[in-house]
N, C-alpha and C positions, 0 to 999 in steps of 0.2 A: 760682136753683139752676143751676150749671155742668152741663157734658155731664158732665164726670168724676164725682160726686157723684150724679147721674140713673141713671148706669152701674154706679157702684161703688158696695158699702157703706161707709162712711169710720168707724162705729163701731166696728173691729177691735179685738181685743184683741192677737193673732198671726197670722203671715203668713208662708208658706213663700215657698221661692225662687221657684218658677214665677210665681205669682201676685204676689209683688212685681215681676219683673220684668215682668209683662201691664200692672201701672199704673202701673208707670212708663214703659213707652211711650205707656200714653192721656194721661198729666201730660205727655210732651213732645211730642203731636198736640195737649194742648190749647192747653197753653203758644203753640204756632206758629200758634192759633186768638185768640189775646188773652185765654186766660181761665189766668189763674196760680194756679197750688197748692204755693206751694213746702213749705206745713207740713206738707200730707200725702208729698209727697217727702221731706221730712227725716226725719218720721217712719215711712216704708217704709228709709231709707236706714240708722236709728237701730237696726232690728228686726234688719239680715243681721247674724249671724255671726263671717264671717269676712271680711278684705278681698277675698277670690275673689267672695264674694256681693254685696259691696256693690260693686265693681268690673263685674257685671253687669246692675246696677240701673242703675247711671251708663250703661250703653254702650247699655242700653234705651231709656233718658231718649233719650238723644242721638237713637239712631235715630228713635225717633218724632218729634223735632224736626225732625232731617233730610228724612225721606220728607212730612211733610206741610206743607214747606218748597218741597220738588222739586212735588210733587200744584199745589200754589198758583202756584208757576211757569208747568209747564209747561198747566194748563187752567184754565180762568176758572170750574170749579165751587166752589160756596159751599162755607163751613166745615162744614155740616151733613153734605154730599156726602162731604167730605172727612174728617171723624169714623166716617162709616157705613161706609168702604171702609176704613178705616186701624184703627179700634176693631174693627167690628164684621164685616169683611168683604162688606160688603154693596157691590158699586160702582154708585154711582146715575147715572157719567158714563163719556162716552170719552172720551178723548183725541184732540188731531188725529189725531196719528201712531200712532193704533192702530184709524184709520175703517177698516172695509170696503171692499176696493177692489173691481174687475172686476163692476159691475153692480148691480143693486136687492140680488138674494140672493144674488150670487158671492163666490167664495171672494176670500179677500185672497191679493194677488200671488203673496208666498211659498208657497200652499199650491197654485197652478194647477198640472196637470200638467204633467211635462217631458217632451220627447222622452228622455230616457234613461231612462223608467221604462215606455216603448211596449215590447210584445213583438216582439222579430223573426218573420220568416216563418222556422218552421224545417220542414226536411221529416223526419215522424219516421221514414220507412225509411231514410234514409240512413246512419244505421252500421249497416246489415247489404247493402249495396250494396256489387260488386265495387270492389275499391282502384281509382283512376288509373292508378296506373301500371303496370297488369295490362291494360288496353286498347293494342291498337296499333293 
């Protein structure tokens, strides 16, 4: 049994937009996983309407081919990792380049304070202190 099949009910009678478009992006996360469904695509693609909806069934598809295309790229997590963050939002990995920097529990670089968000030394009598240029 596929991830997509495990996830989704495949005995549909009808199927609005939103939900056609959600499996159609799991059909191209799984697709980019080795595991092909093109009849239940045909038949989510066969249900839209009008060309607007089938037009975002397609751009679904794609994206999920894309993003778990980039996932398999750029980190060495398996497909199952890869189904759980992308179907289900579940992320079970990091990435390199989104480790934790500055320490065991510090913050990652970006988020260290900057000298520009330090308060100045202000003194708070001095606007109601005589002007400058009233001293000689």
């Amino acid at each position: 049994m596929s991830r997509y099949a495990r996830e989704f009910d495949t005995d549909w009678e009808t199927i609005d937009k939103d939900e056609a478009t959600e499996r159609a992006y799991a059909i191209g996360v799984a697709e980019r996983l080795g595991e092909y469904n093109r009849e239940e695509l045909e038949r989510i693609y066969a249900e839209m309407g009008s060309a607007y909806q089938k037009s975002l069934v397609e751009l679904a598809y794609d994206e999920g081919r894309n993003e778990a295309a980039e996932i398999a790229e750029t980190t060495d997590a398996d497909g199952t990792a890869v189904w759980e963050d992308l179907v289900n939002g579940e992320k079970t990995y990091i990435a390199e380049d989104e480790m934790p920097t500055g320490g065991r529990d510090g913050l990652p670089e970006a988020l260290e304070p900057s000298e520009l968000l330090d308060r100045q030394e202000v003194d708070s009598t001095e606007r109601v202190d005589k002007p400058d240029f009233l001293d000689r």
